[in-house]
N, C-alpha and C positions, 0 to 999 in steps of 0.2 A: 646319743643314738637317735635316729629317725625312724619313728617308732608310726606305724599305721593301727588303727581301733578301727573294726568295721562292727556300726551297729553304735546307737546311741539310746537305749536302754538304759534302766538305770544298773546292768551291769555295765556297760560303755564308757559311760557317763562317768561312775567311781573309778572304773579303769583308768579314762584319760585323765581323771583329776590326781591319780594316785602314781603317774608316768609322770605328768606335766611338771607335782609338785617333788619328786624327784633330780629333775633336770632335764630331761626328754625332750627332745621337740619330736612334740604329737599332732597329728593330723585324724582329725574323725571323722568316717564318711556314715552316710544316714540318707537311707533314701528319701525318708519322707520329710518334713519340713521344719521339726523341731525336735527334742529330746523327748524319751520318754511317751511314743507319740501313738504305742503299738500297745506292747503288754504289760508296759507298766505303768499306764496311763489312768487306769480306774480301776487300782486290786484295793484286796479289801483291807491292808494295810498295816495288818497286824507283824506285829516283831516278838517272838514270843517261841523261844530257840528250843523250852522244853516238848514242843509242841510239832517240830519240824522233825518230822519222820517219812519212811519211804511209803510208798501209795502202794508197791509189791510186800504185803504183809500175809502171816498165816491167817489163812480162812478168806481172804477176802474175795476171791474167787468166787467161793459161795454165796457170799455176802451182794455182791455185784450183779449176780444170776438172781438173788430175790429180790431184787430193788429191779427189775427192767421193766415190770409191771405197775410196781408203786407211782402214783398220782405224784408224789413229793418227794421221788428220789433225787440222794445225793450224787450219784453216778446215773450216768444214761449214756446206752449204746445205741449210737446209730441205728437204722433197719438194713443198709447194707454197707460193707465196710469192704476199703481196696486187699491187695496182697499186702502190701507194707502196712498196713493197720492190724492186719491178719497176722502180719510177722512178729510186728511190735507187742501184740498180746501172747504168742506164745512166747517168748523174751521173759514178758513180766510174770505169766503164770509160773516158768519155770525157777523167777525170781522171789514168789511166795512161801518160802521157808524158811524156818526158822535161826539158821545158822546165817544167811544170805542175811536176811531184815536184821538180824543182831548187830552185824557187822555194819551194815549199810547207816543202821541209827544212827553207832557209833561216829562213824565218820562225819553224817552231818549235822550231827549235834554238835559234835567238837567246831566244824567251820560255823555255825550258828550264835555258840555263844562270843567264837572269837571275832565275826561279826560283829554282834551288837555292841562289842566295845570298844571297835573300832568306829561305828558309827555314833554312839556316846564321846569320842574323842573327838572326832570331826566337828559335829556339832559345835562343842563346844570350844573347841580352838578355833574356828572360826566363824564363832557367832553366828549359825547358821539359824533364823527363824522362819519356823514352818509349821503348820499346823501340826500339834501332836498330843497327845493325852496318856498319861501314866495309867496301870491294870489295866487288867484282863481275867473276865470273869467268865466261865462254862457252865452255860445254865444246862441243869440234868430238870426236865419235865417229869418222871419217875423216878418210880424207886428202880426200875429194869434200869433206867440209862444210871445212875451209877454204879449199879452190875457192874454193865457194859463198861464203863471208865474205868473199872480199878485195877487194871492192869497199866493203864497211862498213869494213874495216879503212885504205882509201885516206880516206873522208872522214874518221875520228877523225884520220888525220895533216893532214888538210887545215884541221881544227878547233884543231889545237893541244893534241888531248888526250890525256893521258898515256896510256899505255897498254904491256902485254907480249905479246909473243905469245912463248907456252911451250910447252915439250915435256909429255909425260903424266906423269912423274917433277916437272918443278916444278908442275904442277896438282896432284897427292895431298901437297906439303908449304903451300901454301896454304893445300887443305882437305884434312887428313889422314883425315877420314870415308869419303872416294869409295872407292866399294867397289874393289877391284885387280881382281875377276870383269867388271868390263862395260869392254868394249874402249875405249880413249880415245885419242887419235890428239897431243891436244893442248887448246891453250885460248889465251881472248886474256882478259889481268887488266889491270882497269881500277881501280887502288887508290884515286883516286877517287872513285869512284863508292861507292852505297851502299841499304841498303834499310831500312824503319820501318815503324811500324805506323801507319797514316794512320789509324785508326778513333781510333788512343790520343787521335794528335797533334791530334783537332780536336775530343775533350773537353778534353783542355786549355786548347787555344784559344779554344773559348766561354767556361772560366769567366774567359780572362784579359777577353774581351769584354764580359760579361756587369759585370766589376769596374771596366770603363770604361763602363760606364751602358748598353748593349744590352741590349735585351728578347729573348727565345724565345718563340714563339706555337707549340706543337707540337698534335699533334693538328689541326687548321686548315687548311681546304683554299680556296686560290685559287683560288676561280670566274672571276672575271673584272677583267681590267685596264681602267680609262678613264682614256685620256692626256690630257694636260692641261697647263698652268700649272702646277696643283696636282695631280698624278694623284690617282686616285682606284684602290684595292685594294677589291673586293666579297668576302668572306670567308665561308667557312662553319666553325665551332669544334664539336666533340663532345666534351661531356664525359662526365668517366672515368661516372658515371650514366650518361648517353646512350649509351656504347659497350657496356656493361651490356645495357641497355635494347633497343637495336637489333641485338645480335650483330656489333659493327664487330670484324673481326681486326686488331691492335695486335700483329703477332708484326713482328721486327726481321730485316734482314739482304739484306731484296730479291728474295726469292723466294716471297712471298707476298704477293698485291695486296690491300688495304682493299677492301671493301663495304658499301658505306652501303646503308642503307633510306629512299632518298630520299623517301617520302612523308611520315614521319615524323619526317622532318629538321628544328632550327630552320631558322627564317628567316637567310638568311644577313647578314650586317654592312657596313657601311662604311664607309673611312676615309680620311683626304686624308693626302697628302705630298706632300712639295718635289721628291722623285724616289724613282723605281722599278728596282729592279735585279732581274735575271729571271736566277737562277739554278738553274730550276727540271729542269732534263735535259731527260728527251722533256717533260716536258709542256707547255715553254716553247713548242714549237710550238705546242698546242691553243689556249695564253693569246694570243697575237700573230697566231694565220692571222684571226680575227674582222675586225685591223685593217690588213687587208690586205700582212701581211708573214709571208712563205711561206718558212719554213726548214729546207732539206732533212733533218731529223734522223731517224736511223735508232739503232734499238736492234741493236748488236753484240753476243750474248751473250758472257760470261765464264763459267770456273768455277773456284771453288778447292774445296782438302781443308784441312784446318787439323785437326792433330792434337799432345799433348802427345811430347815425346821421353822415352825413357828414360832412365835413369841407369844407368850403367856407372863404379864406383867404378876400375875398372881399364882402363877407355878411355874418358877424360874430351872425346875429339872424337868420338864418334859422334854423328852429325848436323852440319851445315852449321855453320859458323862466322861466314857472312855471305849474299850473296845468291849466285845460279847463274842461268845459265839454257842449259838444253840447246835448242843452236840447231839440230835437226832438227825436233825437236820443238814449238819453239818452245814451249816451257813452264819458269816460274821456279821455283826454288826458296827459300825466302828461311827465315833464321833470327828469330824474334821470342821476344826471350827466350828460355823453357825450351819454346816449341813452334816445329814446324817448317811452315812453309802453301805448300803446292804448288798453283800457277795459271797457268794459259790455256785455248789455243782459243778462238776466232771465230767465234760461230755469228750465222747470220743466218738470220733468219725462224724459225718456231714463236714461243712465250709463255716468259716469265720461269718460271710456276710447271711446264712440264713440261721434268725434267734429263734429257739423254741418255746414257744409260749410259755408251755409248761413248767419250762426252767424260771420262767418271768414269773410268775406265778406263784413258784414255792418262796422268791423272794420278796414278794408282796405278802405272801401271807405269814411269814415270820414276821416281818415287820411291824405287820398288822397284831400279832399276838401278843408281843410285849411293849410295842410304842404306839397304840392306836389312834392318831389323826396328829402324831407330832410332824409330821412332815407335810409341805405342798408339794402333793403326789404328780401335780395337773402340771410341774414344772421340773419332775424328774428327768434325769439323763440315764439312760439303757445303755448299755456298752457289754458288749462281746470280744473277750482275749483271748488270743492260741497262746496256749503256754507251751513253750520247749519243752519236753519233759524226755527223760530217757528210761527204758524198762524198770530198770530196777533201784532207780531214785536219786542218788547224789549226781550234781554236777562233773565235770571233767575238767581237768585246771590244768597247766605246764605247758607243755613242749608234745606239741601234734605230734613228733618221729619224724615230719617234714621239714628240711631245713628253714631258718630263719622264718618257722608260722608258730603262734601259741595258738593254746586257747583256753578260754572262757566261758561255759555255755552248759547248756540242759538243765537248771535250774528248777524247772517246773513252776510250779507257786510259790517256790519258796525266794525268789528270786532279790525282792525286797530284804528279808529278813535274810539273806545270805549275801549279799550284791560289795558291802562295803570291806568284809573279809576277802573274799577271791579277790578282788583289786587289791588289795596288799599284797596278797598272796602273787601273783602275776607280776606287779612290779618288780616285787624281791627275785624274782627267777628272771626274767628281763635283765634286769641289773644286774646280775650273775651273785646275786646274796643266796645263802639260805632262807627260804620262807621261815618265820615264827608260830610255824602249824604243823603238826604231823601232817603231811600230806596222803600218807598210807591210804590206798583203793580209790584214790580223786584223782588216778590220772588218767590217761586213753588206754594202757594197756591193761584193765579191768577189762574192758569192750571185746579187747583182742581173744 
């Protein structure tokens, strides 16, 4: 089949690899200039599927209202938000219950862990090397944040998944970097679990795509989809001249949007395929509401710092040894190679291109409390990601109800730690297989 991937994400990216090594000829269009180039370009990398739950949970409502004020909040609201932002939070409010979130876990835990063994298969079937580090440790700073944790801590036993809960003496032989200055109550070690560089791991994977006969259309922007027998993709391409010519920004990373000068735009193209798969983030709404399917996607901002670590010939662990994540704060810490990238925060509502300090700020000062001066700060990279996310948490995988269109998409943050399951998952339906997953509540008609 002639199979189109719009969106080169690292859900794209497993998509086309997992089409390509099927027998597919695949064509992936990509606006911007390489893979991976948007939201999953600087996440904070962790894979850790006991951990992947819905953002619409009981109480959190509340929880969100007393954080709008906090200096070091892990959520932040915008001061003024459109109707569809307005819409999207009534969605999720009425998504905050407890039957709703049980269900919701359910589902993408199951694609989470069947994920990460897909991506352990990958890996290793085709020798894939990328930065990456085994465990995952949740430092609790009180005795209150293990309160707070032991409800997460009941579902990993409910899961079956390995897991320690330690005193602050076995969290500093773990990771012997944690500074002994900022108070530590304890921690829960999940050996595990683990974190990667998702930007590495889906060049990789293009070129293994690419050597299975898949095309890259970059630069290339999806105008519009007609479903069909035969879909049809309406295409507009700039070239490197053209971007020249028009002043288009080609800068990478997701916190800077393209500007075309559409008067002076070519015309844009056409092309038939056997099928369509819409792994495009937000923008997959814009391509699909025309045909009347209305997908509640909401941009959740992120942010990370990514900076190199020093060298300490005589304290060979300063800095992380794997991933972290301080759960008051709700922000990870992760090891990649010889640098170290600290990310969260959930912002909603404002633009990609303007960072809030603030947010910058609770990242520095995590950083600061358990790794203090293991990084050159004066040479970090800031980056800002809209994350797809839909009200009430899992992705949407199969068959749009639109002839010959899939889709793939609303992942949220979880997108890494979930990216290389839905690419199976979509192949196998593609192909007219059964998927090897309950699909139950991951398709479009949840939405409806």
């Amino acid at each position: 089949m002639r199979v189109a991937v719009i969106g080169a994400g690292i859900v794209g990216v497993t998509s086309a690899y997992e089409l390509a090594a099927d027998g597919h000829d695949v064509t992936v269009f990509e606006r911007r200039g390489s893979v991976a180039a948007e939201t999953s370009f600087a996440n904070a990398g962790v894979v850790a599927p006991g951990y992947v739950t819905p953002w619409a949970a009981p109480g959190m409502p509340m929880k969100v209202l007393g954080m709008l004020l906090a200096r070091h909040a892990p959520v932040r609201v915008g001061a003024t938000l459109d109707p569809a932002t307005l819409g999207w939070l009534w969605q999720w409010w009425r998504a905050c219950n407890a039957a709703t979130w049980s269900a919701n876990r359910t589902r993408m835990q199951r694609l989470a862990f069947y994920s990460r063994e897909r991506l352990h298969g990958l890996s290793a079937r085709l020798k894939l090397e990328y930065e990456r580090a085994d465990g995952y440790l949740v430092l609790l700073r009180e005795a209150k944040d293990l309160t707070l944790a032991r409800p997460g801590l009941k579902l990993l036993a409910e899961l079956g998944m390995r897991f320690h809960l330690v005193d602050a003496a076995r969290c500093r032989e773990i990771e012997p970097g944690l500074s002994p200055d900022t108070p530590l109550h304890g921690g829960v070690h999940l050996p595990d679990d683990e974190v990667g560089n998702c930007r590495q791991f889906a060049h990789l994977l293009r070129s293994e795509a690419e050597q299975r006969g898949a095309r890259f259309r970059f630069h290339t922007t999806v105008q519009r989809i007609v479903p069909g027998h035969t879909p049809q993709l309406e295409h507009l391409e700039i070239t490197a001249a053209e971007r020249t010519q028009f002043g288009t920004s080609i800068e990478s990373g997701g916190s800077v949007d393209s500007q075309r000068s559409e008067p002076q735009a070519p015309l844009a193209q056409s092309e038939v395929f056997d099928a369509v798969l819409v792994c495009a983030a937000l923008d997959s709404a814009l391509l699909l509401r025309p045909h009347g399917l209305r997908l509640p996607l909401q941009a959740v901002y992120g942010y990370s710092v990514t900076a190199p670590l020093r060298r300490f010939e005589n304290h060979p662990d300063h800095g992380p040894r794997a991933g972290l994540m301080d759960e008051r704060y709700k922000v990870a810490i992760s090891r990649l190679g010889a640098r170290v990238r600290v990310a969260g925060s959930a912002e909603i509502g404002g633009t990609l291109a303007r960072h809030n300090p603030r947010a910058i700020e609770t990242l520095y000062k995590v950083l600061h409390d358990w790794f203090p001066g293991a990084a050159h700060l004066s040479q970090a990279q800031r980056w800002k990601g809209a994350r797809p996310m839909l009200p009430d948490g899992p992705p949407v995988l199969g068959a749009s109800g639109l002839p010959g269109v899939w889709l793939n998409l609303g992942h949220g943050s979880s997108g890494w730690a979930l990216a290389c399951g839905s690419a199976r998952v979509l192949a196998d339906l593609i192909g007219g297989r059964s998927a090897a997953l309950d699909l139950e509540g991951l398709g479009v008609e949840r939405l409806r």
